[in-house]
Each structure stands twice: as structure tokens, then as C-alpha cells.
N, CA and C atoms as an extended XYZ file, in Angstrom:
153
Properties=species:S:1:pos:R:3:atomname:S:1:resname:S:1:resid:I:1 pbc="F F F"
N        79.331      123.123      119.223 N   UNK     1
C        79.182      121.837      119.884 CA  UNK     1
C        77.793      121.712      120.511 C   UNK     1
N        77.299      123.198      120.885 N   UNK     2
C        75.859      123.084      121.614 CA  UNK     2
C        75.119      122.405      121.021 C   UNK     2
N        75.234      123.210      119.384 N   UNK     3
C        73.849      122.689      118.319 CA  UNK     3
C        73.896      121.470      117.651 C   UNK     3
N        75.285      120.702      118.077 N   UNK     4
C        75.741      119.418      117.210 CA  UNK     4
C        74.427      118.611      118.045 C   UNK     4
N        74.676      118.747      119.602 N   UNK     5
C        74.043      117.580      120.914 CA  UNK     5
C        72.656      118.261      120.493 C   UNK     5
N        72.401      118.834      120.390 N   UNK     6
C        70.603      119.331      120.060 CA  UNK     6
C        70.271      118.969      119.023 C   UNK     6
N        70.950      119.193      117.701 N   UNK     7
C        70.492      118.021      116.880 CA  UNK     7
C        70.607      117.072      117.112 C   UNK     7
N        71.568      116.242      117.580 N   UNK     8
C        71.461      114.583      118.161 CA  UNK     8
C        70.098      114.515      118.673 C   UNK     8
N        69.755      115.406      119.834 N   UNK     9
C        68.980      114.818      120.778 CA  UNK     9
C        67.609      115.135      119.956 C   UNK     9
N        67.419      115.782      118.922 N   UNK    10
C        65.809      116.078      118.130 CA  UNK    10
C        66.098      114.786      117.095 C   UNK    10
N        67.228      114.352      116.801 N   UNK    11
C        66.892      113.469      115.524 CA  UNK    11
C        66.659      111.868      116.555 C   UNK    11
N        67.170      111.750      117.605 N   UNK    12
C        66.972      110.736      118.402 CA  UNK    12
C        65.150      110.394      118.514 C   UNK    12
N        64.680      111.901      118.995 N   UNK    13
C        63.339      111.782      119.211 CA  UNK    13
C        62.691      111.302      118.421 C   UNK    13
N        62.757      112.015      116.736 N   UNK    14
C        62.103      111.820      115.698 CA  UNK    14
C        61.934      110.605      115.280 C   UNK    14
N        63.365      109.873      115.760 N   UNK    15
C        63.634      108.340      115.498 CA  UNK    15
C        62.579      107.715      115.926 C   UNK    15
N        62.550      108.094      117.902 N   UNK    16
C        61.541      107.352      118.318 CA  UNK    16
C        60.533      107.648      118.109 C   UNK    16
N        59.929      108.384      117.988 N   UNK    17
C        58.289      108.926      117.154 CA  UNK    17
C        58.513      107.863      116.194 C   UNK    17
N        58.732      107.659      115.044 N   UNK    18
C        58.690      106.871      113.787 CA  UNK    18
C        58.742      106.005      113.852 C   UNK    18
N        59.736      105.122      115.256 N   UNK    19
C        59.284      103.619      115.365 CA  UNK    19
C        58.238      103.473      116.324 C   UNK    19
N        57.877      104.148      117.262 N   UNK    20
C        56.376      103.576      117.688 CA  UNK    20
C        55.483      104.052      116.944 C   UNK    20
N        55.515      104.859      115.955 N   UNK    21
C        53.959      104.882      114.968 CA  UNK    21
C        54.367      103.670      113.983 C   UNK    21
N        55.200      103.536      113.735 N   UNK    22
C        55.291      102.319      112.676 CA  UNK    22
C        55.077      101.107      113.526 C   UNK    22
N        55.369      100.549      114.735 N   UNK    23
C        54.928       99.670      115.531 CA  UNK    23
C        53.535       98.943      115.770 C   UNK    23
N        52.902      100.708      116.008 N   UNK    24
C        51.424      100.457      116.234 CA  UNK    24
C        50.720      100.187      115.262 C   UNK    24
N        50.990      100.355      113.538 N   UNK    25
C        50.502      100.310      112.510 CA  UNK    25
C        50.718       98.480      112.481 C   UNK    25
N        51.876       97.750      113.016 N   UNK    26
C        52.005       96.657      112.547 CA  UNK    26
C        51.318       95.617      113.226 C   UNK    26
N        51.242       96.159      115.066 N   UNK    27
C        50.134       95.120      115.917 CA  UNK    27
C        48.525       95.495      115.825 C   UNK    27
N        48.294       96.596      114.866 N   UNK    28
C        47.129       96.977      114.947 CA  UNK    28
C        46.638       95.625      113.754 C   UNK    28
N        47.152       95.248      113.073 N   UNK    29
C        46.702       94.037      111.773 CA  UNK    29
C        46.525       93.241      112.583 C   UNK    29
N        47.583       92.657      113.706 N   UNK    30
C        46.911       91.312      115.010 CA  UNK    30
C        45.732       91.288      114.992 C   UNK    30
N        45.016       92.359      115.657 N   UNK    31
C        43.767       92.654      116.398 CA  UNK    31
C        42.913       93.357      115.063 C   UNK    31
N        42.851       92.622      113.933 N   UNK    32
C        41.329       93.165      113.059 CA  UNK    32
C        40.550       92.306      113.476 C   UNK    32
N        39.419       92.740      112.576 N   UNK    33
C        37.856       91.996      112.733 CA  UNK    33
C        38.232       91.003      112.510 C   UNK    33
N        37.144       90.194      112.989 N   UNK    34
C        37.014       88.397      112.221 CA  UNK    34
C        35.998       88.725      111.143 C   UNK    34
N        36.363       87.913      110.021 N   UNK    35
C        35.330       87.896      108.872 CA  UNK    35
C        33.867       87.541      109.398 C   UNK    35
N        32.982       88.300      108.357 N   UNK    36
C        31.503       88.348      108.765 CA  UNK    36
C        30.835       87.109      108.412 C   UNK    36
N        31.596       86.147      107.283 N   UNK    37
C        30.877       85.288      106.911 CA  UNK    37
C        31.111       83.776      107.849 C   UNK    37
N        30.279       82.922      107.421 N   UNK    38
C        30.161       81.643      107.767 CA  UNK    38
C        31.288       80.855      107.957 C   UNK    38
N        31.934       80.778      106.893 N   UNK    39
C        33.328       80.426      106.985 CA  UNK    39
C        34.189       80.544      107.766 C   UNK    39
N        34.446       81.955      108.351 N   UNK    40
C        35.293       82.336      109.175 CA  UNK    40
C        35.384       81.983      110.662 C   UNK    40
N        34.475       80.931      110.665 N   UNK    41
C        34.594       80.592      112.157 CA  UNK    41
C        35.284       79.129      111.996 C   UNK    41
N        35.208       78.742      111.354 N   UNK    42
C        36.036       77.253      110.718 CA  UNK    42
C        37.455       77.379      111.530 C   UNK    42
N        37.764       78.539      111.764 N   UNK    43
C        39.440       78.882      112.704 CA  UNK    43
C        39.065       78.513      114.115 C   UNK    43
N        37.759       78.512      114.351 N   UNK    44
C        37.153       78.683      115.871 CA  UNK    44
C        36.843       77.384      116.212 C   UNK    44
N        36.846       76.159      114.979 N   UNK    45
C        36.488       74.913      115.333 CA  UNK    45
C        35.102       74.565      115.066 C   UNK    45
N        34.565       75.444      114.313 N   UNK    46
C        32.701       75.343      114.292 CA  UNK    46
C        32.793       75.311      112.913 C   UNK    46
N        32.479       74.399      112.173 N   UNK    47
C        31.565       73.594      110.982 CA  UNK    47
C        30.342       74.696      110.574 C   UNK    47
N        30.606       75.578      109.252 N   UNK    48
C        29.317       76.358      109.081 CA  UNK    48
C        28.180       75.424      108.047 C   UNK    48
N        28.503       74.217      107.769 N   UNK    49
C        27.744       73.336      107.073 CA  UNK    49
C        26.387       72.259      108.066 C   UNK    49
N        27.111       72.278      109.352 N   UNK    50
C        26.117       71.806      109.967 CA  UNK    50
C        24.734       72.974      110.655 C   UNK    50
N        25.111       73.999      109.827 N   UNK    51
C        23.839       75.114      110.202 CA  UNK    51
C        22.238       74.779      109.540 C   UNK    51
């Protein structure tokens, strides 16, 4: 019965390890770069044609 609750309690952990690395992999795409080009500010409200 000892080793049943000790495995519970290591596969619990592992669980949570695996959903906060999979978490952080998914809000890390939120927060990429903004594109380098001209265009990409068109989201920002700025016209790259009147340059």
C-alpha cells in the first residue's frame, strides 16, 4: 500500500511537470516578435505606403 501512494504521488508530479512545460510552450507564441517588415505595423494602425 506504501508503494501504491508513492507512485500516485510521483505520477501526480510528473503530471504537473508536463502541464506547465506544455503551458509555457503555448503562451510563449503570445509574446513573439513583431515582423521586421513594413507591413507589419498595419496591426498598429500605421500605413507603410505613406513612407
Amino acid at each position: 500500500m506504501k508503494s501504491s501512494i508513492l507512485l500516485s504521488l510521483l505520477f501526480v508530479a510528473l503530471l504537473t511537470y508536463l502541464l506547465i512545460k506544455f503551458n509555457k510552450r503555448i503562451n510563449s507564441k503570445k509574446y513573439s516578435r513583431k515582423p521586421l517588415d513594413a507591413w507589419g505595423s498595419l496591426s498598429e494602425g500605421i500605413d507603410p505606403t505613406d513612407e
